[in-house]
C-alpha positions as YAML, in Angstrom:
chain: A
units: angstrom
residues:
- id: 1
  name: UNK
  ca: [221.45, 116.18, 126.54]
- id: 2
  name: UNK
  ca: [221.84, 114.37, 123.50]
- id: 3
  name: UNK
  ca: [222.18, 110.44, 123.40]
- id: 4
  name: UNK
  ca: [225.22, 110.29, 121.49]
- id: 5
  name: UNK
  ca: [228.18, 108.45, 122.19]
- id: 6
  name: UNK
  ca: [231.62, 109.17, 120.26]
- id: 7
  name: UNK
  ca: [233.63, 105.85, 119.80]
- id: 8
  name: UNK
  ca: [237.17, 104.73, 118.24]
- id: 9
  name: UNK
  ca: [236.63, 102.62, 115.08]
- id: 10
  name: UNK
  ca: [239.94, 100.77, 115.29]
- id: 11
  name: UNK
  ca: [240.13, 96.85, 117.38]
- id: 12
  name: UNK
  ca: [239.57, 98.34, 120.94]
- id: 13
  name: UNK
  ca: [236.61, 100.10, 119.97]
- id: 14
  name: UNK
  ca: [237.50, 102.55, 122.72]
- id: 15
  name: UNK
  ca: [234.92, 104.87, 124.11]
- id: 16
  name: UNK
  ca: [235.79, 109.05, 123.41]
- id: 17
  name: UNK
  ca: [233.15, 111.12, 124.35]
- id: 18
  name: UNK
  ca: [229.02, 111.74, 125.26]
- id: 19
  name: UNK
  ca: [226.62, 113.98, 124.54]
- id: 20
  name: UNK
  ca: [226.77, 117.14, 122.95]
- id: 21
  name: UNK
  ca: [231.40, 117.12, 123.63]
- id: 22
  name: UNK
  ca: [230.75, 113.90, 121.46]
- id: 23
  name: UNK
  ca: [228.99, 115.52, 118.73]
- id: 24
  name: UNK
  ca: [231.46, 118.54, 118.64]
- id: 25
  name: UNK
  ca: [234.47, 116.54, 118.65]
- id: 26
  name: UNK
  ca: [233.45, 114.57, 115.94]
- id: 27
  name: UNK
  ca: [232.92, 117.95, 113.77]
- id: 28
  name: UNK
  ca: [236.56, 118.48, 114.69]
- id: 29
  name: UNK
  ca: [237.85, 115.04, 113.43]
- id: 30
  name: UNK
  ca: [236.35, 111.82, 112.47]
- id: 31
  name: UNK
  ca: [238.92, 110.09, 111.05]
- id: 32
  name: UNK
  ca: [238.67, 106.65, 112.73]
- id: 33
  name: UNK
  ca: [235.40, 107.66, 114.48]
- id: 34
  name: UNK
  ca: [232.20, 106.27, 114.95]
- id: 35
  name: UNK
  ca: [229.05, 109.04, 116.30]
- id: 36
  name: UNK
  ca: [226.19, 106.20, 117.53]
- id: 37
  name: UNK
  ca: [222.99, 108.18, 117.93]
- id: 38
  name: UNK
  ca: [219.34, 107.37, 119.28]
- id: 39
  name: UNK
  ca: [220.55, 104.00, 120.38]
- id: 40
  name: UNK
  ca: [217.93, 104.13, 123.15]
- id: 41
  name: UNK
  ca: [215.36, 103.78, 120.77]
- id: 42
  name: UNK
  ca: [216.24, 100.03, 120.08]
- id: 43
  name: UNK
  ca: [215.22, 99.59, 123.31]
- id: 44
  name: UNK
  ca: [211.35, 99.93, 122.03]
- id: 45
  name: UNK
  ca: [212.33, 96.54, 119.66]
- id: 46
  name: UNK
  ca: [212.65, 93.49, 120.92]
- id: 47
  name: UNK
  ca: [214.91, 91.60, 118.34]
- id: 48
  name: UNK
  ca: [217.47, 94.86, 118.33]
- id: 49
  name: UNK
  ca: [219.13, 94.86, 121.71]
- id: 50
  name: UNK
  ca: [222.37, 93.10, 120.62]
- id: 51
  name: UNK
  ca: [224.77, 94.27, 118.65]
- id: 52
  name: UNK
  ca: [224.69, 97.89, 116.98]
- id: 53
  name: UNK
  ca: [226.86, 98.89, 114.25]
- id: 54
  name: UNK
  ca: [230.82, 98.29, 114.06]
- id: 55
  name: UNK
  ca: [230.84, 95.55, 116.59]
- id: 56
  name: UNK
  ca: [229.68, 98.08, 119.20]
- id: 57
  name: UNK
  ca: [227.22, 96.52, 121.76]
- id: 58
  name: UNK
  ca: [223.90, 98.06, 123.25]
- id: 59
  name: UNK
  ca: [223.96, 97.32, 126.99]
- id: 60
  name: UNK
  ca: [227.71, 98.47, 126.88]
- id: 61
  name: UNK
  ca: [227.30, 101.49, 125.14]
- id: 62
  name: UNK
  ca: [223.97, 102.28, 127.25]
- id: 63
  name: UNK
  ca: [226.02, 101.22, 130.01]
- id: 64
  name: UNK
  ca: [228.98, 103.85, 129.11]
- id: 65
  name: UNK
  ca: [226.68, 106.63, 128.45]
- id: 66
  name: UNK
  ca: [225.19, 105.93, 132.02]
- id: 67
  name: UNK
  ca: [228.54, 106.42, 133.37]
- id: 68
  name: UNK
  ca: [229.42, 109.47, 131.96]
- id: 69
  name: UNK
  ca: [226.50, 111.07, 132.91]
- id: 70
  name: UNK
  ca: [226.73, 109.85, 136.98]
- id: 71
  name: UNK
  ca: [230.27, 111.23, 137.02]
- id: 72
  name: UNK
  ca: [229.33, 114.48, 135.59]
- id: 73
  name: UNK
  ca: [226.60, 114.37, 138.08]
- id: 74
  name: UNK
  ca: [228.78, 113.64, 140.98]
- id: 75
  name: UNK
  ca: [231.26, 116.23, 139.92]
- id: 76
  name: UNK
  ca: [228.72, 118.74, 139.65]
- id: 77
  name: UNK
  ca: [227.98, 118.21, 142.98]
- id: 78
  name: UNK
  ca: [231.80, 117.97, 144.41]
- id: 79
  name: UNK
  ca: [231.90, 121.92, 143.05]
- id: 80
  name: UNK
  ca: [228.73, 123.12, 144.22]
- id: 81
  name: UNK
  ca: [228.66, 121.58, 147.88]
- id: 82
  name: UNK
  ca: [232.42, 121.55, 148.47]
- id: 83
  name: UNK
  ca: [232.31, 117.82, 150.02]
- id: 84
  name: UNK
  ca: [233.01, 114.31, 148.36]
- id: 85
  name: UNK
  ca: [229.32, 113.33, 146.56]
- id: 86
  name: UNK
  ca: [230.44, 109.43, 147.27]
- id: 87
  name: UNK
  ca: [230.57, 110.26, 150.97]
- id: 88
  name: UNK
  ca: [226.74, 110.94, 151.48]
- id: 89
  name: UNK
  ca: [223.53, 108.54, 150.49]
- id: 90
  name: UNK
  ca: [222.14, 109.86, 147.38]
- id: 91
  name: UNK
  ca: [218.84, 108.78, 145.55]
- id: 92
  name: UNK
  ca: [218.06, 108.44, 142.16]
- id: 93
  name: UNK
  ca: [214.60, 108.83, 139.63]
- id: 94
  name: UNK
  ca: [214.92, 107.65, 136.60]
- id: 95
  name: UNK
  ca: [212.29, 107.99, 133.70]
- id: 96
  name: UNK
  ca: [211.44, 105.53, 131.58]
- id: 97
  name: UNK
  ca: [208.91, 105.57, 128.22]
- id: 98
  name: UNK
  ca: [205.49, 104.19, 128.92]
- id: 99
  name: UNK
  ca: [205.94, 101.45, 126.13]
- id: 100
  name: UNK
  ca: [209.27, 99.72, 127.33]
- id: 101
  name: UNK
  ca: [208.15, 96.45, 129.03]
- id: 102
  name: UNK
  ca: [209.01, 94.95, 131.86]
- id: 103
  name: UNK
  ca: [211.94, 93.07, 130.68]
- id: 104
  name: UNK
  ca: [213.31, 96.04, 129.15]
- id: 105
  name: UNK
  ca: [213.19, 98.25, 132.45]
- id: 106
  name: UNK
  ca: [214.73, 95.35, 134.03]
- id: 107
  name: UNK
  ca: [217.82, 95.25, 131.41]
- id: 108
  name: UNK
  ca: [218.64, 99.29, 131.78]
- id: 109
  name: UNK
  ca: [218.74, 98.27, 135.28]
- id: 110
  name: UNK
  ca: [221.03, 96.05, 134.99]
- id: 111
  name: UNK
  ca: [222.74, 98.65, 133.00]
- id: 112
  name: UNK
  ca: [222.90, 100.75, 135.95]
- id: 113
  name: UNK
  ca: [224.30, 97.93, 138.06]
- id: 114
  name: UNK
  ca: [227.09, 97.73, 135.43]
- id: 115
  name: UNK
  ca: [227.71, 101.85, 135.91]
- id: 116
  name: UNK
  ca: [228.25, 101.73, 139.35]
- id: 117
  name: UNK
  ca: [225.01, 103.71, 140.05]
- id: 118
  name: UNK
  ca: [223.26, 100.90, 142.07]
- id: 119
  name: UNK
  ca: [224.49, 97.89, 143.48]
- id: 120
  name: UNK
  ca: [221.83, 95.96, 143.22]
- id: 121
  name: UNK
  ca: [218.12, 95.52, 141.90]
- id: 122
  name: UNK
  ca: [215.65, 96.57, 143.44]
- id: 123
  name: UNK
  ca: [217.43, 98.95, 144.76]
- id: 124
  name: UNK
  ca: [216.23, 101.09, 148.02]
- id: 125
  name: UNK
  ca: [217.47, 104.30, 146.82]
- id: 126
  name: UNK
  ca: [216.67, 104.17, 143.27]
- id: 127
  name: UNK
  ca: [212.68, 104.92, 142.25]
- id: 128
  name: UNK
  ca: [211.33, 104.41, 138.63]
- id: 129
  name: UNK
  ca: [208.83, 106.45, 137.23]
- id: 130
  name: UNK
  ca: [207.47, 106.59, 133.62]
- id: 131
  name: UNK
  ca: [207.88, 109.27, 131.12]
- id: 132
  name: UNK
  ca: [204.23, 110.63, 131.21]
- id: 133
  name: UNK
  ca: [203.54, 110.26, 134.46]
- id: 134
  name: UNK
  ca: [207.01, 112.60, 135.43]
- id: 135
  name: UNK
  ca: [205.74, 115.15, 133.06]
- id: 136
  name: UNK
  ca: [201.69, 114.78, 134.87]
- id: 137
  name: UNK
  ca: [203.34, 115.59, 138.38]
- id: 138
  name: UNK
  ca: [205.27, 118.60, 136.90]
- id: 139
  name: UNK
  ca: [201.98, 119.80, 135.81]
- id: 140
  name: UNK
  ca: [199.98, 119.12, 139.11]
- id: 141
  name: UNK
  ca: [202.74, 121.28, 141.00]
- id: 142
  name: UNK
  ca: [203.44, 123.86, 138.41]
- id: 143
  name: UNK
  ca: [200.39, 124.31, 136.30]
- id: 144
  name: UNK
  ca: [197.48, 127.05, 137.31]
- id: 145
  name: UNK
  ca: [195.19, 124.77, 134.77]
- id: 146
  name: UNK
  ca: [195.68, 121.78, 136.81]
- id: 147
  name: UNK
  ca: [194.41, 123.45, 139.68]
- id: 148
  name: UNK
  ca: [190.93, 123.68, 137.57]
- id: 149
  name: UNK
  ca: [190.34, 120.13, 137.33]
- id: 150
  name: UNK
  ca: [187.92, 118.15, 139.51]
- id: 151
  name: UNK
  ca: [187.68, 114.65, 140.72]
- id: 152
  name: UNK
  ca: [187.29, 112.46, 137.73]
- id: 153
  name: UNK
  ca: [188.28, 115.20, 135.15]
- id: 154
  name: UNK
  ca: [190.38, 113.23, 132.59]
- id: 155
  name: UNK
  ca: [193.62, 115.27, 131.32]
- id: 156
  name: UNK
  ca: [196.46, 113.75, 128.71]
- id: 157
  name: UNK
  ca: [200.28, 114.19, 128.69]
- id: 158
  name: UNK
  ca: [201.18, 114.92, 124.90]
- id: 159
  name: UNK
  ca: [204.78, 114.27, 125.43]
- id: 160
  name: UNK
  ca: [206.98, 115.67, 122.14]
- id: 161
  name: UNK
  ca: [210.50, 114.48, 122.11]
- id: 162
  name: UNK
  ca: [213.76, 114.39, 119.67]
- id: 163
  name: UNK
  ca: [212.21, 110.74, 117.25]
- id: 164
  name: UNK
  ca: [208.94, 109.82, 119.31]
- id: 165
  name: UNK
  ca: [205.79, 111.39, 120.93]
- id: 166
  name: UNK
  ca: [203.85, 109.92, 123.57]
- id: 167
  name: UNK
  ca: [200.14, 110.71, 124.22]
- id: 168
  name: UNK
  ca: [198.67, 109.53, 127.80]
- id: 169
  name: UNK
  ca: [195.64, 109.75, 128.84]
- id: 170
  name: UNK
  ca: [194.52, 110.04, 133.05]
- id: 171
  name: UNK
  ca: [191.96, 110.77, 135.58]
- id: 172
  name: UNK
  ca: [192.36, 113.35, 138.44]
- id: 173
  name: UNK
  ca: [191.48, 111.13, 141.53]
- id: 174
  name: UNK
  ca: [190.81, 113.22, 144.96]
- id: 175
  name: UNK
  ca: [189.22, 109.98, 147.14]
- id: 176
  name: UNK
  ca: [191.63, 109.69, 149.51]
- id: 177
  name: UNK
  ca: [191.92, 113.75, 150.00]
- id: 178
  name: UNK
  ca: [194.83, 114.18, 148.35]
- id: 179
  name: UNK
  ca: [195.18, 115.05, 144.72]
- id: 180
  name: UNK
  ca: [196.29, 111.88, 142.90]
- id: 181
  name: UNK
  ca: [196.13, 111.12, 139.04]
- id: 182
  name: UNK
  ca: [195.23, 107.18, 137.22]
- id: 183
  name: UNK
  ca: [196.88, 106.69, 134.00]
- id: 184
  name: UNK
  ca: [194.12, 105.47, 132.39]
- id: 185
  name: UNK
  ca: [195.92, 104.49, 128.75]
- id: 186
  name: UNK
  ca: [199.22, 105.46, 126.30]
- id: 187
  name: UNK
  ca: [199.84, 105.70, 122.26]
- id: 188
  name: UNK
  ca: [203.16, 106.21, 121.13]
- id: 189
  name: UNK
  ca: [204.67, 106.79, 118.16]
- id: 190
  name: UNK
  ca: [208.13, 106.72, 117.08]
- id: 191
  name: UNK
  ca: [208.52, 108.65, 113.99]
- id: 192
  name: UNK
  ca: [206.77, 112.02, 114.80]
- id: 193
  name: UNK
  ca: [209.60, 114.70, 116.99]
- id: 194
  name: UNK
  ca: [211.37, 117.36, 116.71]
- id: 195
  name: UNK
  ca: [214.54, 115.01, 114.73]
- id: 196
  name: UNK
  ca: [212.12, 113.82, 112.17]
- id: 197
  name: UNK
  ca: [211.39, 117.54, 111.63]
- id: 198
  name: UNK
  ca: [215.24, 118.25, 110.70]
- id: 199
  name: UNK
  ca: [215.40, 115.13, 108.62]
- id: 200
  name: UNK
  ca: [212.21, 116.23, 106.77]
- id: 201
  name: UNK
  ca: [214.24, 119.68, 106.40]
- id: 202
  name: UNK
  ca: [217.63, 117.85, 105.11]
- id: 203
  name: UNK
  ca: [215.79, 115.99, 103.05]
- id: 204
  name: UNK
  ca: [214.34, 119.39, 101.54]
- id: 205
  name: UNK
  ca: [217.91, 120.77, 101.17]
- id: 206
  name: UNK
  ca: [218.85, 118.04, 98.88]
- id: 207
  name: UNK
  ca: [215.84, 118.18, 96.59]
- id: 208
  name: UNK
  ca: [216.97, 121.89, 96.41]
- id: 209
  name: UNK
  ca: [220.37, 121.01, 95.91]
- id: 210
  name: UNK
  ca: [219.91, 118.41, 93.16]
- id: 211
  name: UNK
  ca: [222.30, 118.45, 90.54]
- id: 212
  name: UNK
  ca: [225.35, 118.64, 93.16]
- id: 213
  name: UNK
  ca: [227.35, 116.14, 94.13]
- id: 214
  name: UNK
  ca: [227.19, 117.20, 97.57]
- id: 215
  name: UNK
  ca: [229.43, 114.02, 98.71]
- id: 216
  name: UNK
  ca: [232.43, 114.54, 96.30]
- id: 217
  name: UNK
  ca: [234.29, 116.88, 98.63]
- id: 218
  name: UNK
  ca: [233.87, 116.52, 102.31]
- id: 219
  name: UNK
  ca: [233.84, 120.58, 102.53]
- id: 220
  name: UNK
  ca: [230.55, 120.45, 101.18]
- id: 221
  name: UNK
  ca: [229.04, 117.78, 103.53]
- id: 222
  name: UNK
  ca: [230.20, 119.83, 106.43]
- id: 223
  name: UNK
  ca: [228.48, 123.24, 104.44]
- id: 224
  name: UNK
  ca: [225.42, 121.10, 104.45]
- id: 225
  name: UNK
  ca: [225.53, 120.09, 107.68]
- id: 226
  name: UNK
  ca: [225.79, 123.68, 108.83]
- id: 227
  name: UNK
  ca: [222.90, 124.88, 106.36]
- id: 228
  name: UNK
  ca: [220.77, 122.11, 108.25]
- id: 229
  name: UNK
  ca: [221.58, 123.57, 111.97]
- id: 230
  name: UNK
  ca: [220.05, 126.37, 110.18]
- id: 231
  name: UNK
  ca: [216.70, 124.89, 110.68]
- id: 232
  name: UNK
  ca: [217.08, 125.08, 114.34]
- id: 233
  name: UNK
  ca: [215.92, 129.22, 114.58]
- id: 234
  name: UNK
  ca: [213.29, 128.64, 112.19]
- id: 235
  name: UNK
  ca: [211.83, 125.50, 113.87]
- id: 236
  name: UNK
  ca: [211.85, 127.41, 117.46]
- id: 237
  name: UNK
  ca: [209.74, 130.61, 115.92]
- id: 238
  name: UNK
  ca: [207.52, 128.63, 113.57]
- id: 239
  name: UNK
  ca: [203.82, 129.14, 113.98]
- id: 240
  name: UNK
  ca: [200.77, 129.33, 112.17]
- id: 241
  name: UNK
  ca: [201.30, 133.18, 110.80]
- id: 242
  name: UNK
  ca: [204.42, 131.63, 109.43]
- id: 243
  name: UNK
  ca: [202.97, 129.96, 106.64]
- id: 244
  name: UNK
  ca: [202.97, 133.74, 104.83]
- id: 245
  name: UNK
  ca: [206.49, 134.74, 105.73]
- id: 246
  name: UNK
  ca: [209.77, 133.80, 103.46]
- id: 247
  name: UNK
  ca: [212.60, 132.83, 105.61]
- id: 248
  name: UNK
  ca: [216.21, 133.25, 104.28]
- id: 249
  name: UNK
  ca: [219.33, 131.16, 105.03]
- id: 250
  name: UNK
  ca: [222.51, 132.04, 104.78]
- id: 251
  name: UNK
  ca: [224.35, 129.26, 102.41]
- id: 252
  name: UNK
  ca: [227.84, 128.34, 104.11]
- id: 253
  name: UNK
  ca: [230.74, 128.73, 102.44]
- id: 254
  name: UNK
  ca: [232.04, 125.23, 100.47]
- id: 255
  name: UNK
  ca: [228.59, 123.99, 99.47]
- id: 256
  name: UNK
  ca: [229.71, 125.36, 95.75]
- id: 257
  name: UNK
  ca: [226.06, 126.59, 95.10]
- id: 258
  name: UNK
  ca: [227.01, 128.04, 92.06]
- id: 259
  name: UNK
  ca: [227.81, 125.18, 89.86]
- id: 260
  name: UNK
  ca: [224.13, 124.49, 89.62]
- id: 261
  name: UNK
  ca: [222.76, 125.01, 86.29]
- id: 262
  name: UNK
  ca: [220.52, 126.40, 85.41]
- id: 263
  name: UNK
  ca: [221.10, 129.00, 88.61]
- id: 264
  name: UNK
  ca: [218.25, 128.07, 90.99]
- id: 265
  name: UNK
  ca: [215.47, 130.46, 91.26]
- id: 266
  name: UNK
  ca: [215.57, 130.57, 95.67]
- id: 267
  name: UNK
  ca: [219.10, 131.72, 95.28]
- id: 268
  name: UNK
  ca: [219.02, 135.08, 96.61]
- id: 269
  name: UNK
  ca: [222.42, 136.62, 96.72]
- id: 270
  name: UNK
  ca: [224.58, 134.32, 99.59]
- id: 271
  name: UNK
  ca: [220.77, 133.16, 100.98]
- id: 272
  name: UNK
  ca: [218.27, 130.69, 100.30]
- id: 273
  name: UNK
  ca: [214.94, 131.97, 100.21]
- id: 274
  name: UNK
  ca: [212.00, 129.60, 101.65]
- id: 275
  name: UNK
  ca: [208.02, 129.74, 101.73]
- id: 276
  name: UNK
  ca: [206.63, 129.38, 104.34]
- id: 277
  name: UNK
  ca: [204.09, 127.40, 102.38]
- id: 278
  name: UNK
  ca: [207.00, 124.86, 101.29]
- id: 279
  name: UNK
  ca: [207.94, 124.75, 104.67]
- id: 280
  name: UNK
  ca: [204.85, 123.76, 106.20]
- id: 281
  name: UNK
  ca: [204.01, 121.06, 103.55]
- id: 282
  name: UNK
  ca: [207.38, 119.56, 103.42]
- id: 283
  name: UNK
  ca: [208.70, 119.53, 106.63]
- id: 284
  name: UNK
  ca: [205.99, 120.59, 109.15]
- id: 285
  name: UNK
  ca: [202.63, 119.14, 108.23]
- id: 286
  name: UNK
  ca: [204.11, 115.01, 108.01]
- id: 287
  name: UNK
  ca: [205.05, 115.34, 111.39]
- id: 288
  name: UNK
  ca: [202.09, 117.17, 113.00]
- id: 289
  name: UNK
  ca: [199.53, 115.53, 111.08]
- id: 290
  name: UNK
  ca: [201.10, 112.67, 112.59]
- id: 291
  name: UNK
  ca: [200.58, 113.60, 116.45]
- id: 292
  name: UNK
  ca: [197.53, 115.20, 115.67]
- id: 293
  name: UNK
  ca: [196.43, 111.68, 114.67]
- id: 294
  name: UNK
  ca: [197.50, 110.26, 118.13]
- id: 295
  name: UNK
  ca: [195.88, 113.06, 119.86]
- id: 296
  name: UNK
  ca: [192.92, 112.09, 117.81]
- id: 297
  name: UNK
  ca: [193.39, 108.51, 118.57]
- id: 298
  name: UNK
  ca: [193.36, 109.04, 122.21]
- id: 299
  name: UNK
  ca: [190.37, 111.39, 122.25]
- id: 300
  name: UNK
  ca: [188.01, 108.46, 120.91]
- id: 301
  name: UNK
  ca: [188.89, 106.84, 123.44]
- id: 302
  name: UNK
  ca: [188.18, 109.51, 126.23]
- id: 303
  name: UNK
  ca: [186.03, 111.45, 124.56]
- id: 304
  name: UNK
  ca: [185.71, 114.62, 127.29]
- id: 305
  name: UNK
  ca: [189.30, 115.42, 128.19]
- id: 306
  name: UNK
  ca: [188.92, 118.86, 130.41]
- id: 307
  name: UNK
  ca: [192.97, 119.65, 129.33]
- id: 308
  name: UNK
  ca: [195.84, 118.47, 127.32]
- id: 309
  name: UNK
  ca: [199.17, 119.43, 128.24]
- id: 310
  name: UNK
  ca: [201.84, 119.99, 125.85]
- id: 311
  name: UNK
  ca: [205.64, 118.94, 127.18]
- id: 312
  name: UNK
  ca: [208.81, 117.65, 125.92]
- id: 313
  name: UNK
  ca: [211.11, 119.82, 123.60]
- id: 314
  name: UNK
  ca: [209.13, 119.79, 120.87]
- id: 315
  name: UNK
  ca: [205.87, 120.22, 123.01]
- id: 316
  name: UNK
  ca: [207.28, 123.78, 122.95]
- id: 317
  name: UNK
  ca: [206.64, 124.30, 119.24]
- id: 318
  name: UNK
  ca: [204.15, 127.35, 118.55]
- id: 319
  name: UNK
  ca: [203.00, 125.44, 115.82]
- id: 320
  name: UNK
  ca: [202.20, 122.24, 116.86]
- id: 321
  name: UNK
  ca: [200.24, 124.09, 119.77]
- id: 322
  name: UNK
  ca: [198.22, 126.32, 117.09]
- id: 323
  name: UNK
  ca: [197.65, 122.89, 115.04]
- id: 324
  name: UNK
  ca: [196.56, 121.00, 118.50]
- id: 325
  name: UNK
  ca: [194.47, 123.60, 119.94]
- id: 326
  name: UNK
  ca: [192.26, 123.78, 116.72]
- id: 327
  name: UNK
  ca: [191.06, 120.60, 118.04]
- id: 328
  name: UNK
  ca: [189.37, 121.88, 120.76]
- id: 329
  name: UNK
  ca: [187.80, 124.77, 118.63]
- id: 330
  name: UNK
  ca: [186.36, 121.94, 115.86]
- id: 331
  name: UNK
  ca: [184.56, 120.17, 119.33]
- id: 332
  name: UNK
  ca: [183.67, 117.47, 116.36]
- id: 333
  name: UNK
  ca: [181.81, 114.99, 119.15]
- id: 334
  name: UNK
  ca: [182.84, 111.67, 116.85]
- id: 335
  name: UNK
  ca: [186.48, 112.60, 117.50]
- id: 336
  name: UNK
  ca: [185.87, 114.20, 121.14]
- id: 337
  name: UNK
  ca: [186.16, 116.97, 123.02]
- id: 338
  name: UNK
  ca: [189.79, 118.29, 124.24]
- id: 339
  name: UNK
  ca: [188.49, 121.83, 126.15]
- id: 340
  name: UNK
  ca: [191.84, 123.33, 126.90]
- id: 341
  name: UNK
  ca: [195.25, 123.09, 125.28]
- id: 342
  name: UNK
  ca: [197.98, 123.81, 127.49]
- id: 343
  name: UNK
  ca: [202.14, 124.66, 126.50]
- id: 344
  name: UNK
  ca: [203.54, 124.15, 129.60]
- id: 345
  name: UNK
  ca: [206.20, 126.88, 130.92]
- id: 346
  name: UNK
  ca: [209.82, 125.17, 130.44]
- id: 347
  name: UNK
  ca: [207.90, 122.41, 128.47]
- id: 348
  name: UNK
  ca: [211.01, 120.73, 127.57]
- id: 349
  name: UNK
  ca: [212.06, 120.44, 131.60]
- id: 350
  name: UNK
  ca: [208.77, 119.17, 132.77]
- id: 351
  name: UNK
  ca: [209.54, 115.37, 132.75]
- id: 352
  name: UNK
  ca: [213.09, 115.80, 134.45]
- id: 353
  name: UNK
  ca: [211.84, 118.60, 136.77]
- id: 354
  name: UNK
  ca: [208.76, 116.42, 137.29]
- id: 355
  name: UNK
  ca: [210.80, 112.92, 138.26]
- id: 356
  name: UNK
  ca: [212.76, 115.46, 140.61]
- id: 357
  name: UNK
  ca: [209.45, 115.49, 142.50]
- id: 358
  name: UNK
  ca: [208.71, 112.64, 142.52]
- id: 359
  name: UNK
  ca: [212.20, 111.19, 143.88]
- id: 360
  name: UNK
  ca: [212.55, 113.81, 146.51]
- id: 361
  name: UNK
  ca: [209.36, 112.56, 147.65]
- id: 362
  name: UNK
  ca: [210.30, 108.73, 147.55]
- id: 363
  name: UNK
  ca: [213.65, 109.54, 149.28]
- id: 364
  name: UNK
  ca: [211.62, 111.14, 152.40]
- id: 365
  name: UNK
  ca: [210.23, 107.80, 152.54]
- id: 366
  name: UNK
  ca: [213.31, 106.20, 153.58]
- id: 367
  name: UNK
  ca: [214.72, 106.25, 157.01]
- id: 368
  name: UNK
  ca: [218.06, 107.94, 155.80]
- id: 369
  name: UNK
  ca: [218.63, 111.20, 154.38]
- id: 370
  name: UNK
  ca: [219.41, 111.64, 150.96]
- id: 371
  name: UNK
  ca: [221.08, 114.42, 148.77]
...
């Protein structure tokens, strides 16, 4: 699900809508409407947790979005058990990236607190686990590769999301007879996912589209906006055979193509033809080259790793897997050795599905039971 949050721009600032209802609502109209998007990530700064733009407030809006999603939750749960989900204890895991500090994890908290989720913090039915090591647990239960690895083995989490990517390095630790993991360190990066991809890709469409006035009518921003989602087939399918192949896009109706003059040479009929070539270069290779770097990064510092796996959404990509995996065919001992590179199954579910886990576990720990 999307953090997005649909707001009123008038005096009360009134909150509309979350998610992806937020985002198609705001297609419908946005006449006196504000979309605020990826406000999580001001989280990661310290001087930007006040106020966002018009007048609209951080821990309120984080605060709201954390609301919506605990009622959908709890009416999700009113259908599917038949019974009032207020009436029974209930315990919650929440993620959280590796590289928000303490004080941070203690203000969404708070935010929490403020949604009604919690009453109070610490709270006894509420456990916190990060990012990485949500998405390591996923792979201990679900992964046949996992099952390889021996004591002391070090394996990383490379953890691609929408506008950052995480790489975490740990050790398999067996002492104590069960199978246990050490995070032994974490990189992040916040301009290398799969939305920096589609902003490298927008940004492609208006080089192309140079020459048009693509904000004088608002029929053609939507016609761009729609040639953009576009991306979102080619982006799944993408891999390294790709780089041959011409993809075509069909041009919406309103973008007024045809006014460009001289008549551009990818206009193929009602499609826009494009390279792969151009594709990779312009869109592809800034943002892999980027988390290959991390990945690079990392493996200095832990030079054997026995297996990387790849999670998040855009862990999922075929071709950031091809790109990744040629690391551990180069075995170029100055940059180390990664000897497996893993997509996990339902890559993009492994964090969530891992902190599931994880929290069912933590809730057997208490003396009540839990939903």
């Amino acid at each position: 699900m999307p953090t997005v949050s649909l707001y009123k721009t008038t005096d009360e600032k009134s909150f509309v809508d979350w998610g992806s209802a937020a985002i198609t609502s705001y297609k419908r109209s946005k006449n006196d409407r504000v979309l605020v998007r990826d406000y999580k990530l001001h989280l990661f700064d310290q001087g930007a947790r006040g106020r966002l733009e018009h007048s609209l407030y951080l821990t309120d809006v984080f605060t709201q979005y954390i609301r919506s999603i605990h009622k959908y939750v709890l009416d999700e749960v009113n259908k599917s058990h038949g019974f009032s989900a207020e009436s029974i204890p209930m315990h919650y895991c929440i993620t959280v990236p590796e590289a928000w500090t303490l004080p941070t994890r203690e203000l969404v908290l708070r935010c929490y607190v403020e949604a009604g989720v919690i009453l109070q913090t610490p709270a006894p039915n509420m456990t916190v686990i990060t990012e990485a090591e949500a998405a390591a647990t996923y792979c201990r239960e679900h992964c046949a590769e996992f099952e390889t690895l021996r004591d002391g083995n070090v394996f990383m989490i490379c953890d691609g999301g929408g506008l950052t990517t995480h790489v975490t390095a740990f050790r398999v630790d067996d002492s104590l007879g069960v199978r246990q993991f050490v995070r032994l360190s974490s990189s992040h990066a916040e301009d290398c996912g799969s939305d920096v991809l589609d902003q490298k890709f927008k940004e492609l469409m208006l080089r192309r589209l140079e020459g048009l006035d693509v904000d004088a009518k608002p029929q053609r921003q939507k016609a761009l906006e729609t040639l953009v989602e576009g991306f979102v087939e080619i982006k799944c399918q993408f891999d390294s055979g790709s780089r041959d192949e011409t993809k075509h896009l069909p041009i919406p109706m309103g973008l007024d193509v045809k006014e460009l003059d001289p008549t551009p040479s990818w206009l193929e009929d009602e499609y826009m033809s494009l390279s792969g070539q151009e594709l990779c270069d312009a869109v592809f290779e800034p943002v892999v080259g980027r988390i290959e770097e991390l990945v690079r990064e990392q493996s200095k510092k832990h030079p054997n790793c026995a297996c990387m796996f790849l999670v998040g959404g855009f862990g999922s990509n075929k071709y950031l897997h091809r790109r990744l995996m040629t690391l551990s065919e180069k075995k170029n001992p100055s940059d180390g050795v990664i000897q497996k590179v893993v997509m996990v199954h339902k890559a993009e579910l492994a964090v969530a599905r891992g902190a599931v886990i994880y929290g069912l576990k933590s809730a057997a720990q208490q003396s009540r039971p839990f939903l």
